[in-house]
N, C-alpha and C positions, 0 to 999 in steps of 0.2 A: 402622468406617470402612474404607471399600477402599486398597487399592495399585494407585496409578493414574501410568501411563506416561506421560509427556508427547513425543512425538517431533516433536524442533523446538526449538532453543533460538532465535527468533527475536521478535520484538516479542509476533506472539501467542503462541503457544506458551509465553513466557514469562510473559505477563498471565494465561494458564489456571492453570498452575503458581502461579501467587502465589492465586490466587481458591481452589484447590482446597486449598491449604494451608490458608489461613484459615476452611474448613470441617472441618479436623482429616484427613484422607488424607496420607497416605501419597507422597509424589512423587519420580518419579525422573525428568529429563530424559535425551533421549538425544539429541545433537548431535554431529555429526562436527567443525565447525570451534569456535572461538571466538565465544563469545553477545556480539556487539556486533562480531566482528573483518570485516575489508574485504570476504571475498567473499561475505556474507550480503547479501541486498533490506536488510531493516532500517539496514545501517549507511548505504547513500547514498540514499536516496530524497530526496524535494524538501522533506521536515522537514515539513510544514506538517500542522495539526489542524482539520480542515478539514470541521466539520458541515454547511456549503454544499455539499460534494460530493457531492451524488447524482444527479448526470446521469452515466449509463453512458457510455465510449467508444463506442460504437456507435448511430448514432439515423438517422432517416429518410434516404430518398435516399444510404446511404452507400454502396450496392453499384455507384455512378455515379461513384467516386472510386477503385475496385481497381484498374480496367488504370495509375493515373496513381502508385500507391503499387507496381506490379511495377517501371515504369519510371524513377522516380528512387528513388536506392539514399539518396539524403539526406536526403528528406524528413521531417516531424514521425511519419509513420507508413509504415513500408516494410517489404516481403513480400520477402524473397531467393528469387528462383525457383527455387531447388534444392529449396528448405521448402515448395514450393506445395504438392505432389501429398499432403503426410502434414498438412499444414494445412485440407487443405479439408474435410472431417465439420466443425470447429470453425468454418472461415470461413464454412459455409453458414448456422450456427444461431447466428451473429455476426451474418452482415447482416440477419439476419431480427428480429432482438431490436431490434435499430431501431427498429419500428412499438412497441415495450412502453415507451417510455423515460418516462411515467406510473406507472406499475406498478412499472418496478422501482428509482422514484423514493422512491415511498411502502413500499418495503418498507427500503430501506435510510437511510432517514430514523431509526427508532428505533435503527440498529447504530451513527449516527456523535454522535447528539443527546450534548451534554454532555461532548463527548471534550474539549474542554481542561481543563477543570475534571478530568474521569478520572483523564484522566494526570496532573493537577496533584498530585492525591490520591498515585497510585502513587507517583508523583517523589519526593514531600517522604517518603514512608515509607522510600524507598532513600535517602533523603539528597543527594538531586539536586533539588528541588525546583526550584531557580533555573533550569534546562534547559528548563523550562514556561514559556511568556508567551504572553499574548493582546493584544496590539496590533491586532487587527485585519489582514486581506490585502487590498492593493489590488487591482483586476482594473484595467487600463488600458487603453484603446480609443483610438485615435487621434482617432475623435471619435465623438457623439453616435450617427451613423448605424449606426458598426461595433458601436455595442453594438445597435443595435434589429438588425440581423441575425441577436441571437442573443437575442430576445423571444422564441422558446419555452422554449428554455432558461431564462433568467430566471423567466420564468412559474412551468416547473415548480418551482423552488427556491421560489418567495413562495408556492405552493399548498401549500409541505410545512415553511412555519414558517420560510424565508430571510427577513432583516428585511437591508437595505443603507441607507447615505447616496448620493448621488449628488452628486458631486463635478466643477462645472464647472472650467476652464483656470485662472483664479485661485485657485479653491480646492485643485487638485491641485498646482499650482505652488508654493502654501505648504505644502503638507503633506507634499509628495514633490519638495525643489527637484534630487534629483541626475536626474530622469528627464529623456529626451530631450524636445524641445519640439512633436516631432508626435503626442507624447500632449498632448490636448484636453480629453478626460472618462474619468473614473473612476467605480466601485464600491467603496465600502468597506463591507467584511463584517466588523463590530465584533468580531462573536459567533467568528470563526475565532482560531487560537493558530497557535502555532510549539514542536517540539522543536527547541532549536536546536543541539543536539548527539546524532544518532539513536543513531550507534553506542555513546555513553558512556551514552544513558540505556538503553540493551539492557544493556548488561554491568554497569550498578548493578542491574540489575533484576534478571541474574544472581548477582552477588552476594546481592541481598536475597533471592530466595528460597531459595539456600543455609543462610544465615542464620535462615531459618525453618526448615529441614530438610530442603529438596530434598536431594537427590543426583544429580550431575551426569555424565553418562555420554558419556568423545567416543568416540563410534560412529555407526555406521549403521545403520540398522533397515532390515528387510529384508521383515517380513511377520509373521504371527500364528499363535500355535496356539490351533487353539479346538478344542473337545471338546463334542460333545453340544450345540453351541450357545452353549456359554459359553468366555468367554477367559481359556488359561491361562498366555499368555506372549507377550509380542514378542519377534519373534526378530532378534537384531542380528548385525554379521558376523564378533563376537565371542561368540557365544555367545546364549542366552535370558536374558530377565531376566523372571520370575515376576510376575502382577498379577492385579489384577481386572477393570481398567478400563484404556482405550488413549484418547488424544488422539492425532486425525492433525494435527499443524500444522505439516508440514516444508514449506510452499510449494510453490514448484514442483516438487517431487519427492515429490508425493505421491500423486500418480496413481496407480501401479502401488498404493502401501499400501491406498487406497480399493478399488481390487479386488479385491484379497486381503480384503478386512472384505465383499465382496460387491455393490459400487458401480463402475461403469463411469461414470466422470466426463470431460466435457470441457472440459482444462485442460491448456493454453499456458502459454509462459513470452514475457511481452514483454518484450524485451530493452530496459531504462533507461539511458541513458547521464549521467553529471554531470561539470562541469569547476567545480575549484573554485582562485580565484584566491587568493592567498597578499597580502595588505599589497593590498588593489585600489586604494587608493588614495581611494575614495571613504566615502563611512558613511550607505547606504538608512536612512531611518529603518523602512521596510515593506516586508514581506515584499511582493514584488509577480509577479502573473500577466500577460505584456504577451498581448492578443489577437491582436496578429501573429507571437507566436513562440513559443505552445502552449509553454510551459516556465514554470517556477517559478525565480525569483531571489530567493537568501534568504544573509543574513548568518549566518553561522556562527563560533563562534570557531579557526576555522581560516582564516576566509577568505569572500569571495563565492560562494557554491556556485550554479549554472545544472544545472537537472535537469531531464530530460523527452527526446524521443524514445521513440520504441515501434518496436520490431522485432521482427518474427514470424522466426525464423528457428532455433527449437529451443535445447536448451541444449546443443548440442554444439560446434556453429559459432564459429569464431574472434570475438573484436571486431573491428569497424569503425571507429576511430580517428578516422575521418572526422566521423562521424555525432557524436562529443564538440565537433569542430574547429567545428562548423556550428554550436554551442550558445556556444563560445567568440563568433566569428565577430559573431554575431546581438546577443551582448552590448554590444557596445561602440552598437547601435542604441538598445538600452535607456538605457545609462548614457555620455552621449557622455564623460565626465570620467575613463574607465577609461584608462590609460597605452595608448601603442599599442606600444610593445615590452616585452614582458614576458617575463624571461629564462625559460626553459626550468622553472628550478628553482622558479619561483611556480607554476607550473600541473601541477592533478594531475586526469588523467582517471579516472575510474574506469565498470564497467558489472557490472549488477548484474540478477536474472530476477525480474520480478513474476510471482505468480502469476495469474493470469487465467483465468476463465469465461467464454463468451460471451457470457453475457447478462448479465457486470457485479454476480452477484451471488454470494457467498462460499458454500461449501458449508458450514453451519453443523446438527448435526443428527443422531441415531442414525443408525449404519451399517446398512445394509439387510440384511445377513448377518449381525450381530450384536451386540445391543442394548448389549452392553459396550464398543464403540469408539463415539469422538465424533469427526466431522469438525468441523476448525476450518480451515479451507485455501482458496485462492482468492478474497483479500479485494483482487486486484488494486491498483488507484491507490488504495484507502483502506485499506489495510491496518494502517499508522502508525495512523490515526485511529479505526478501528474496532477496535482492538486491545483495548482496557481494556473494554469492551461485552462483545466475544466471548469476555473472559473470563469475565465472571460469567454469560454464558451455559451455556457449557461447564460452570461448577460447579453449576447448576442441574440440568442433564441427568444428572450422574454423580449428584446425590444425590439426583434424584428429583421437583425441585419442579417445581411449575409455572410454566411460560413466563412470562416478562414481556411477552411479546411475542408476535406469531404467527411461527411459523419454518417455516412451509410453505414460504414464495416463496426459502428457502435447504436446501428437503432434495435430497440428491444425486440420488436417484430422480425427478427433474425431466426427468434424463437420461434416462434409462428405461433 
């Protein structure tokens, strides 16, 4: 069995780690922060398990929407004109990926199939099991019309195995009485789950791999030595730590490691914001998506968590506090029964960098410099969901078997 590095203690990265154990290797993670702690993607994302997700952020006609996402700085998607000039190579082969959202519907259909059930598995092995549920996710439309506005979309989800109820005014009104009343019709997507606690099932999962023999390294990995074509170390900014085999899964900081393994990949960080309300006063029975306000509202036991916004604006750039305030804001349209003063100390903003590919689809797949690193990085807005997949993929790759799947429409060299 090889000694195989995992860089990245984050949802995937750690699902590799657990997969590559279970196949007898050897694993050492290397994490600079805490697996599950605040300034990781994994711990605030919008929770949800969400096999319905394969429509890309990017699809037709989107490039008729840039000049209006330079100019409001609050919108659900907004470009800080500072970030323009080092964002455009990615923006151009973002809007263009648009006309694919077929293609890379059906490719990322087998990464997310089954993920609550996945993770339900992982869960219950860390002894979090209960953090897993499948209730189903509302999608909410004010009415009827504003869902047919988005019959392609629909479309492609029922071509790739989406199965929904369809839920008039009556029946959403019983099934979801805390929602606002100019929601009319609903989508409920049975087959979707909820982590309802991201960061604490990261950091069981931490633990549980421990527990099976990882070894946990807080560092930074910096790049590789490879010899003759084969690798003989990652090197961290403490030092080398000796292997056979490399997982890239640091997220959005994984760019530069892919080009040192021989991969020039294009990958952003969109910037997610969440506010999550302490005691809200209300009890959603469902996780719900409202179509007016591109965000995910989910129960948590810390509170009402509101997640979503995307901001291109690099990982250096300060937060926009703002951009959280508009999520708060928008709430109380969802939930009119939310308190309208809410002291300081209930509300906790947090933002967090998805990693992102233009074309929506995760670099999954031998490094093109050298057959001993595995990309796992770039699973964007499904990355929670697609995590427990891209595990057992990646342990397939280090030990040789054959795909379960085809993983062309995810190798890095896409990029060229």
């Amino acid at each position: 069995m090889s000694q195989v590095v995992v860089i990245g203690g984050g949802v995937v990265g750690l699902a590799c780690a657990i997969e590559l154990l279970r196949d007898g290797h050897g694993v050492t993670i290397v994490e600079p922060g805490s697996p599950g702690g605040e300034q990781a993607a994994s711990y605030g994302n919008g929770t949800l398990l969400n096999p319905s997700s394969v429509i890309p952020m990017s699809s037709p006609g989107l490039w008729k929407k840039v000049p209006g996402y330079l100019m409001d700085p609050l919108g659900p998607l907004t470009i800080r004109w500072a970030y323009l000039p080092r964002l455009l190579p990615w923006l151009g082969r973002f809007l263009r990926a648009g006309a694919k959202v077929a293609a890379t519907a059906r490719a990322l259909q087998p990464l997310l199939a089954d993920a609550p059930a996945l993770h339900r598995t992982l869960a219950e092995e860390a002894g979090v099991g209960e953090l897993i549920t499948r209730q189903g996710v509302l999608f909410a439309f004010p009415d009827r019309a504003a869902f047919a506005a988005e019959a392609v979309s629909w479309k492609v989800r029922r071509d790739n195995g989406v199965k929904w109820l369809e839920l008039d005014e009556d029946e959403l009104r019983q099934r979801e009485p805390s929602l606002d009343r100019h929601y009319k019709f609903a989508i409920l997507v049975e087959e979707n789950g909820q982590c309802r606690d991201p960061g604490a099932y990261v950091a069981a999962l931490a633990r549980h791999a421990t527990a099976l023999g990882a070894t946990i390294v807080q560092s930074g990995a910096t790049g590789f030595r490879i010899e003759a074509g084969r690798l003989r170390a990652v090197t961290t900014r403490d030092g080398e730590i000796a292997c056979d085999k490399a997982v890239i899964a640091a997220g959005a900081w994984s760019k530069m490691l892919a080009l040192a393994a021989g991969d020039r990949v294009f990958l952003e960080t969109e910037r997610g914001y969440h506010v999550v309300i302490a005691d809200p006063g209300i009890e959603p029975r469902y996780p719900v998506m409202p179509s007016d306000g591109k965000m995910a509202c989910v129960m948590t036991p810390a509170g009402l968590r509101l997640a979503g916004q995307v901001e291109l604006a690099g990982l250096d750039a300060a937060p926009n506090w703002k951009r959280a305030e508009v999520l708060l804001a928008f709430a109380r349209k969802v939930y009119p029964g939310l308190p309208e003063d809410l002291p300081p100390e209930r509300v906790k903003l947090w933002m967090g960098h998805r990693p992102s590919t233009p074309d929506g689809l995760p670099c999954l797949g031998l490094a093109s410099g050298c057959p001993d690193v595995v990309h796992a990085f770039g699973h964007g807005h499904v990355g929670l969901t697609a995590a427990a997949m891209s595990g057992k993929v990646v342990a397939d790759l280090v030990a040789g078997r054959a795909p379960r799947f085809d993983l062309a429409p995810y190798s890095a060299a896409r990029f060229g």
